[in-house]
C-alpha positions, 0 to 999 in steps of 0.5 A, spaced: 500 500 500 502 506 498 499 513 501 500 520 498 500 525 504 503 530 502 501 537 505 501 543 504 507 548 507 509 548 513 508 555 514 501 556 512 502 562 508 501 562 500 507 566 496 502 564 489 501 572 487 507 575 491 512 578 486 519 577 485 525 582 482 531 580 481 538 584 481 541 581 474 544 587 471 551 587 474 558 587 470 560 580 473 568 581 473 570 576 477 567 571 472 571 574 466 572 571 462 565 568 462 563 574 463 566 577 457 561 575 452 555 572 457 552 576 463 553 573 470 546 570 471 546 567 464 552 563 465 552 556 464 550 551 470 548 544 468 546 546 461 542 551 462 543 559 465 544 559 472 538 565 473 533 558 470 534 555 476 532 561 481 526 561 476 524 555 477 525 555 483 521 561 485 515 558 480 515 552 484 513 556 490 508 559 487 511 565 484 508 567 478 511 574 476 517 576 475 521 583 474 528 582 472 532 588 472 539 587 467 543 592 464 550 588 462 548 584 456 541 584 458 539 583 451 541 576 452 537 574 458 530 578 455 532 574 448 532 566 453 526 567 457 521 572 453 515 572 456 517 567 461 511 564 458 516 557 457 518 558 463 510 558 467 511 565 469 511 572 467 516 577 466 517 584 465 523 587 464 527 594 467 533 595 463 538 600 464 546 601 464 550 597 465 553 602 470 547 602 474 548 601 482 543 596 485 540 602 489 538 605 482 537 600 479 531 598 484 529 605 484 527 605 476 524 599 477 519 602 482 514 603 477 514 595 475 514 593 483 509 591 487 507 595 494 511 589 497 516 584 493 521 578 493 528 581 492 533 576 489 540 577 487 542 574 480 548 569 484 546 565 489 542 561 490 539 557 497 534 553 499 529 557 502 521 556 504 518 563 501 512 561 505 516 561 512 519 567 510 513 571 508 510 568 514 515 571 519 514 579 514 507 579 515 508 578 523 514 582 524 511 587 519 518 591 518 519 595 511 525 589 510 526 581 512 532 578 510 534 571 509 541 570 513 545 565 513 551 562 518 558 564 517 564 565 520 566 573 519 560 576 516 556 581 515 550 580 519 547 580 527 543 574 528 536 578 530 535 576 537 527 579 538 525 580 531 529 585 528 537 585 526 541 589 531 547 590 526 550 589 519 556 592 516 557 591 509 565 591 509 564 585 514 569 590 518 565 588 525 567 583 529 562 578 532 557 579 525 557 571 524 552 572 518 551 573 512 545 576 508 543 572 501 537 575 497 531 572 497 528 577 501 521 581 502 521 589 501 516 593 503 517 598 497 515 604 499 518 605 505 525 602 502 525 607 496 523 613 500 530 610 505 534 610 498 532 616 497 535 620 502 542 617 502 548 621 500 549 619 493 542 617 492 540 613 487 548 612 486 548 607 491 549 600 492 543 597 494 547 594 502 547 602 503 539 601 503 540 595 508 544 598 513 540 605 513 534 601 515 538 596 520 540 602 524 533 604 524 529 597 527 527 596 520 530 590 518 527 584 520 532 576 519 529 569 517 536 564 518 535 558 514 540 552 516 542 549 509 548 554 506 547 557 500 551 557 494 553 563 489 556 563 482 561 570 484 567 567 482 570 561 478 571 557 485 563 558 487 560 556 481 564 549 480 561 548 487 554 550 486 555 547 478 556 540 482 551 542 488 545 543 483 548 537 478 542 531 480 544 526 484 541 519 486 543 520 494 537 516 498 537 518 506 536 512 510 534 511 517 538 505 521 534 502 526 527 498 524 529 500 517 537 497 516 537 493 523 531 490 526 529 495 531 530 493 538 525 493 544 523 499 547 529 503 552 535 497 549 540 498 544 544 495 539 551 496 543 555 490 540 555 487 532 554 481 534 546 484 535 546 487 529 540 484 525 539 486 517 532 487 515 534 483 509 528 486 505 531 493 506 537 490 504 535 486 498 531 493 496 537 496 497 541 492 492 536 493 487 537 501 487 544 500 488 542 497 481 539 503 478 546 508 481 543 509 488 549 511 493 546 512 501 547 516 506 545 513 514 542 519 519 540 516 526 539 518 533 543 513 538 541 516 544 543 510 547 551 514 547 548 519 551 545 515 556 552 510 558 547 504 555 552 504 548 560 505 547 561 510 542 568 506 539 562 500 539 558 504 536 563 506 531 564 499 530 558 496 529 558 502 523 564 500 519 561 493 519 554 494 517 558 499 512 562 493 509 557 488 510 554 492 504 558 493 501 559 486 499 553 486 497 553 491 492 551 497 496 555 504 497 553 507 504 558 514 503 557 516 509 554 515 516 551 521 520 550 518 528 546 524 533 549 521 541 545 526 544 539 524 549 532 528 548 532 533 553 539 536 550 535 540 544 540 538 540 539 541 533 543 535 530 538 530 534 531 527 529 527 531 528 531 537 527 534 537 521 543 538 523 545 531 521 540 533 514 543 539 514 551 537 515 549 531 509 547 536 504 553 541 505 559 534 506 556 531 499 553 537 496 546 535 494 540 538 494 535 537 500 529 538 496 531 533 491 532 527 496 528 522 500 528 520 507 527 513 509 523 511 516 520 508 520 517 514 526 514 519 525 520 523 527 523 521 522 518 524 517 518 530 522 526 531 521 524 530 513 519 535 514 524 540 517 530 539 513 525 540 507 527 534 504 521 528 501 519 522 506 518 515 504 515 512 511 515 504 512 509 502 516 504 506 519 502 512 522 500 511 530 494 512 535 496 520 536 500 522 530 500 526 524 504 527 519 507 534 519 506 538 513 509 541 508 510 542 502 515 536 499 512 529 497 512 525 503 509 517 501 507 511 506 510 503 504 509 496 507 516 496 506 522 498 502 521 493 498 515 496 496 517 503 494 522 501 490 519 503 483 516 509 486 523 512 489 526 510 481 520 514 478 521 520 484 529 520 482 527 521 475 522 526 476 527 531 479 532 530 475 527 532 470 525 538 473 
């Protein structure tokens, strides 16, 4: 039996007719000399131009009007995607020098923009849940929301009560430990009427207008846990190339899933206890068949608790890894929580750390993955990680499945779901 269960996003806030504006206009130096005959957004990746991939990924959202405002070589990008009717949304164009700051860029634009908008910068790209972000802007009501992301020596104070406390362009700041990336929300009267009365205006770098309106409590943050990626420069674009590059990775529980589940409050601390489902192992070797390599993310609590050693438990892993591959199966990497429950640790199930470690480790796209497991926090870590869920069994009295808004399907067995995971894999490959 196979049940479709999936939901709606997990934040409850429709993006469909919100509308989107991208910065695409820039020079794109860094990139030379790709850039000397194609502008920075149209740089090839995986076949086609990088700005596709944003555009898809806002269309699959719900975003269906977009503004893009080019300048250098923007008669390539408005040659490639017309109307956008190719692409299942419609676009407009504001077109300008290529010497245009973003601040002026935005600024001639106005006519084109929504009273509120997304705003995206035409080289990096990130996972991010529009809905929740949205969400977070509708709450907090400030003129900006921006989406943020951890790293060292950044840019960026992590809001503490909604609003960004500090930012600083230059990164000249210590203790600034994020960066903002695009994909934000714009209230846009109140950030050109900001634009305009700053030094320079409209001349101005676009980051001016952020930290004018931080300084005045009008920024609000939405930090996303997955990284992001950029083209900015030929290094970053072979890692985001390979990031975006299609890859059959299947996320996969251990215990009740690889390993017989052992009984409530005990644990597989020794090998020797270690008992293959030999179901999931023979469905595992039919995916290995069809390219499939795997990735274990499992909570061992039992660490935490003194019931299992953490050398044995390292043990029992080497041995399930080589025991499958003996049989076929490439098992690339395990990623084990020790920590108990009440740790709140963000790499313990159902938060989605391990997910999140995984992704940025092997470079693969959450969204276009499935996690398989047998407990409902298995789905709700899925849920979390904003990846897809094949859950083996049935749901228990006093349980639902989480919502969200990526595919999440129940099977008897691993076994069952075999056809269903090839067809998925495909069907995003395509996409």
């Amino acid at each position: 039996m196979t049940v479709d269960c999936t939901g709606g996003s997990g934040a409850g806030t429709p993006v469909a007719g919100l509308q989107a504006a991208v910065l695409c206009g820039g020079l794109g130096t860094r990139l030379r000399p790709l850039t000397d005959t194609v502008p920075k957004p149209m740089v090839d990746v995986n076949g086609v131009p990088f700005l596709e991939h944003l555009l898809r990924q806002l269309v699959s959202q719900g975003v269906g009007r977009i503004v893009l405002m080019t300048g250098y070589l923007g008669d390539q990008i408005r040659a490639h995607f017309g109307s956008g009717q190719d692409h299942r949304c419609d676009i407009v164009y504001s077109h300008g020098s290529e010497t245009w700051s973003t601040g002026r860029r935005l600024l001639e634009a106005g006519v084109l923009l929504d009273s509120r908008f997304l705003l995206l910068y035409a080289d990096n790209f990130a996972l991010v849940d529009l809905h929740q972000v949205l969400e977070l802007h509708l709450r907090e009501e400030p003129s900006i929301t921006l989406t943020l992301s951890p790293k060292a020596h950044g840019n960026i104070a992590v809001p503490g009560d909604g609003r960004v406390p500090r930012y600083q362009p230059d990164r000249s700041d210590d203790g600034l430990d994020h960066v903002e990336i695009g994909y934000m929300v714009v209230e846009r009267d109140r950030v050109l009427a900001a634009l305009g009365q700053i030094g320079g205006a409209p001349d101005v770098d676009y980051s001016e207008v952020i930290k004018v309106m931080v300084s005045s409590g009008e920024v609000a943050g939405f930090v996303i846990g997955g990284g992001y990626h950029s083209i900015s420069d030929p290094e970053r674009l072979e890692l985001t190339r390979d990031y975006l590059s299609p890859k059959k990775i299947l996320l996969v529980d251990r215990d009740g899933v690889i390993n017989e589940q052992s009984p409530r409050g005990e644990y597989v601390d020794r090998w020797d206890k270690f008992r293959f489902v030999e179901d999931t192992v023979t469905a595992l070797e039919a995916l290995s068949r069809s390219g499939f390599r795997f990735v274990v993310i499992t909570n061992q609590a039992g660490v935490a608790r003194g019931l299992v050693d953490k050398q044995e438990l390292d043990l029992i892993h080497r041995n399930m890894v080589q025991a499958l591959a003996r049989r076929g199966v490439e098992v690339v990497a395990v990623y084990v929580s020790p920590h108990h429950w009440n740790e709140n640790s963000i790499m313990r199930k159902p938060e989605p750390g391990m997910f999140f470690q995984a992704s940025g480790d092997l470079r693969f796209r959450l969204d276009r993955v499935l996690y398989i497991g047998d407990d409902i926090r298995d789905c709700q870590a899925a849920a979390n990680a904003g990846c897809g869920m094949v859950f083996l069994g049935e749901v228990g009295p006093g349980e639902t499945m989480p919502a969200t808004r990526h595919p999440q399907h129940s099977f008897n067995s691993l076994a069952e779901a075999v056809p269903f995971i090839i067809d998925h894999y495909e069907s995003e490959r395509l996409r």
